[in-house]
C-alpha positions as CSV (number, residue, x, y, z in Angstrom):
1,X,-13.5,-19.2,1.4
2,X,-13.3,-16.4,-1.3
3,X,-11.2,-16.5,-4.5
4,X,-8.8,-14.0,-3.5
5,X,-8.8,-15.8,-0.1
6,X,-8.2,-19.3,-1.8
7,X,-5.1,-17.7,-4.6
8,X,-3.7,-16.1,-0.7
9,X,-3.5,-19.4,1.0
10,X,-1.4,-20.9,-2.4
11,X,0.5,-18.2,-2.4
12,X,4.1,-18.7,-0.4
13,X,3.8,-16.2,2.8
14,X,5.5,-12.8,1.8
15,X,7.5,-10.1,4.2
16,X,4.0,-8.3,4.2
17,X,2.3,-11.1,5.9
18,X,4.8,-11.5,8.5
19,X,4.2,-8.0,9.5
20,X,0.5,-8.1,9.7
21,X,0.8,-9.8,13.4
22,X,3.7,-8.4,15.6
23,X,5.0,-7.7,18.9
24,X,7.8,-4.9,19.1
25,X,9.7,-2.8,21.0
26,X,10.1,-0.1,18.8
27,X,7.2,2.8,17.4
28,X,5.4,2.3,14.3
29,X,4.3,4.5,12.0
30,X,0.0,5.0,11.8
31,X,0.6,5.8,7.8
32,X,3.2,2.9,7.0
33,X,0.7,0.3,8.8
34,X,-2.4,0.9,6.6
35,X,-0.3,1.2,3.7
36,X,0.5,-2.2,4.2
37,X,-3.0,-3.2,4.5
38,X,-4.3,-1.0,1.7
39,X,-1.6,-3.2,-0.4
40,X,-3.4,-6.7,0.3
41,X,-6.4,-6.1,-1.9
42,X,-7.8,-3.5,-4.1
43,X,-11.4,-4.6,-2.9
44,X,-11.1,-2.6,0.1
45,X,-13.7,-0.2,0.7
46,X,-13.7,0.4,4.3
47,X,-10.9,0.7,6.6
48,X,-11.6,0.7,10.6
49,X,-8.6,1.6,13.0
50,X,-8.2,1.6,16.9
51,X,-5.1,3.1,18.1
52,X,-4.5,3.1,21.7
53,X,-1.9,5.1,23.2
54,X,-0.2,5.7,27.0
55,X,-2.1,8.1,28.6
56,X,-1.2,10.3,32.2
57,X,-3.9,9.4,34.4
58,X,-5.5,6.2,35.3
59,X,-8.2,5.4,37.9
60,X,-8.4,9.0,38.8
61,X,-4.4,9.1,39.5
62,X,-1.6,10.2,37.6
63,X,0.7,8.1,35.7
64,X,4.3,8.6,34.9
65,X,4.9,5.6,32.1
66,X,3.8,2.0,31.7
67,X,5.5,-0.8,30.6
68,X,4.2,-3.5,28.9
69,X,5.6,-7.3,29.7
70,X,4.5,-10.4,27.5
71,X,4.8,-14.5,27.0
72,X,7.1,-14.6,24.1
73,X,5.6,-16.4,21.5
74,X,2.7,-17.1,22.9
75,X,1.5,-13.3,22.6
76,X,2.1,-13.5,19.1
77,X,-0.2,-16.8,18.5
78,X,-3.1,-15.3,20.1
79,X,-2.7,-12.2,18.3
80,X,-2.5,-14.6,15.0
81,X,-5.4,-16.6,16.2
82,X,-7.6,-12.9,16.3
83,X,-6.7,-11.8,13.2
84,X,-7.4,-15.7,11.6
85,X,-10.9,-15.2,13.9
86,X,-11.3,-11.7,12.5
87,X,-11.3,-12.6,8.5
88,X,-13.0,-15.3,9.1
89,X,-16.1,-14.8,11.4
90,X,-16.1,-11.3,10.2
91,X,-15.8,-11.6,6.3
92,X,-13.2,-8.8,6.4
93,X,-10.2,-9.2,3.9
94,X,-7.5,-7.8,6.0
95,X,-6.5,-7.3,9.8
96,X,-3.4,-5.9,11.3
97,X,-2.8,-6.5,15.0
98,X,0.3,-4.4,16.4
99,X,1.3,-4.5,20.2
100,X,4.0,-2.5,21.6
101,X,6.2,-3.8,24.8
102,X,8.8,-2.2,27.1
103,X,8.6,1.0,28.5
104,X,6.7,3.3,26.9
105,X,6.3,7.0,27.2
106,X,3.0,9.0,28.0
107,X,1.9,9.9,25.0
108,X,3.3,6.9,23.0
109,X,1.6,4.7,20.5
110,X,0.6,1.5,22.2
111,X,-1.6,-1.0,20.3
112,X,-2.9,-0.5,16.4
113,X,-5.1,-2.4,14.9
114,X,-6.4,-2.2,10.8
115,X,-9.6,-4.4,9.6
116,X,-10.0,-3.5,5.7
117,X,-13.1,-4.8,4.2
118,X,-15.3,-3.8,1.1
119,X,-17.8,-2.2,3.6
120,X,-17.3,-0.1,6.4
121,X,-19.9,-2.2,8.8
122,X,-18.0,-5.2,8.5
123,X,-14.6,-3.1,9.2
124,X,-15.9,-1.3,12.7
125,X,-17.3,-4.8,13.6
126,X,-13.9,-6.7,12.9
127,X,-11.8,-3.4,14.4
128,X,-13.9,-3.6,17.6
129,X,-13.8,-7.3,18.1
130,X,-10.4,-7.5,18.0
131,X,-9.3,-5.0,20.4
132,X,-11.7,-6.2,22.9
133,X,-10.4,-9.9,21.9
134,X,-6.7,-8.9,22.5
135,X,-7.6,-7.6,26.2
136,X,-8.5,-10.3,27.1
137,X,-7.2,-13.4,25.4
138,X,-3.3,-12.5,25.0
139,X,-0.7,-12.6,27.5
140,X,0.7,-8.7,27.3
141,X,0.6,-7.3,30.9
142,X,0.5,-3.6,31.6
143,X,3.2,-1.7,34.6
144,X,1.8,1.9,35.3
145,X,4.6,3.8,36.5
146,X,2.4,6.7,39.2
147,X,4.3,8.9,41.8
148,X,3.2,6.6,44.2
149,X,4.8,3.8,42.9
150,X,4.1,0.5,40.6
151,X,1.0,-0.9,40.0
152,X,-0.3,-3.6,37.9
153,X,-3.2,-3.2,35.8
154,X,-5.9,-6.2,35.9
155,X,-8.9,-5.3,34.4
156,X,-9.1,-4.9,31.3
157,X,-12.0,-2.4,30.3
């Protein structure tokens, strides 16, 4: 453990903190998000983002909307558990995880996710980890709304 990681751990958990892993219903904004993890540490050098979004077609078919179900709770410890997995087997400093539910709109923000490090490599590594670690590890489950009706998504490429 690093210095800086070791004077975190001591410190009591702030509002910041509590933000860094969430589930919510409601849109966030791309430039609010890293400004939060640009404010963890002024050893970042290299900042990595994936931001998925709601696209209109899917399989070669056109969608109307998804909507995004999770396991209360549960969703949010697996997303805690990749960004814990992230800083540590990664040697990043920071890592937001953000995953939108509910209905949301083609075009719409759907997942973000921020690894800050002092290097870029270690960033794109951490960044790419963790999206593919969220498909497939957390309970979030994905409703395509197509003019042919409903259907449930259950790969996850």
């Amino acid at each position: 453990m690093s210095l800086e990681q070791a004077t975190k751990a001591d410190q009591p958990a702030t509002d910041d903190d509590a933000m860094l892993v969430r589930v919510q219903r409601e849109d966030f904004s791309i430039d609010e998000e890293l400004k939060r993890v640009r404010r963890r540490s002024k050893r970042i050098g290299g900042i990595a983002m994936f931001l998925g979004t709601a696209r209109d077609r899917s399989k070669g078919k056109d969608v109307d909307g998804i909507t995004f179900e999770h396991y209360e709770g549960m969703a949010q410890k697996k997303l805690r558990e990749i960004r814990e997995r992230a800083i540590r087997e990664f040697g990043v400093i920071e890592v937001l995880v953000l995953h939108r539910y509910g209905e949301i709109a083609i075009g719409d923000n759907i997942v973000l996710i921020i690894a800050a490090a002092e290097h870029r490599a270690e960033a794109f590594r951490a960044c790419q980890w963790a999206i593919d670690e969220l498909k497939q590890i957390t309970p979030i489950w994905k409703l395509e709304h197509t003019p042919e009706g409903e259907v449930w998504v259950e790969e996850h490429p």
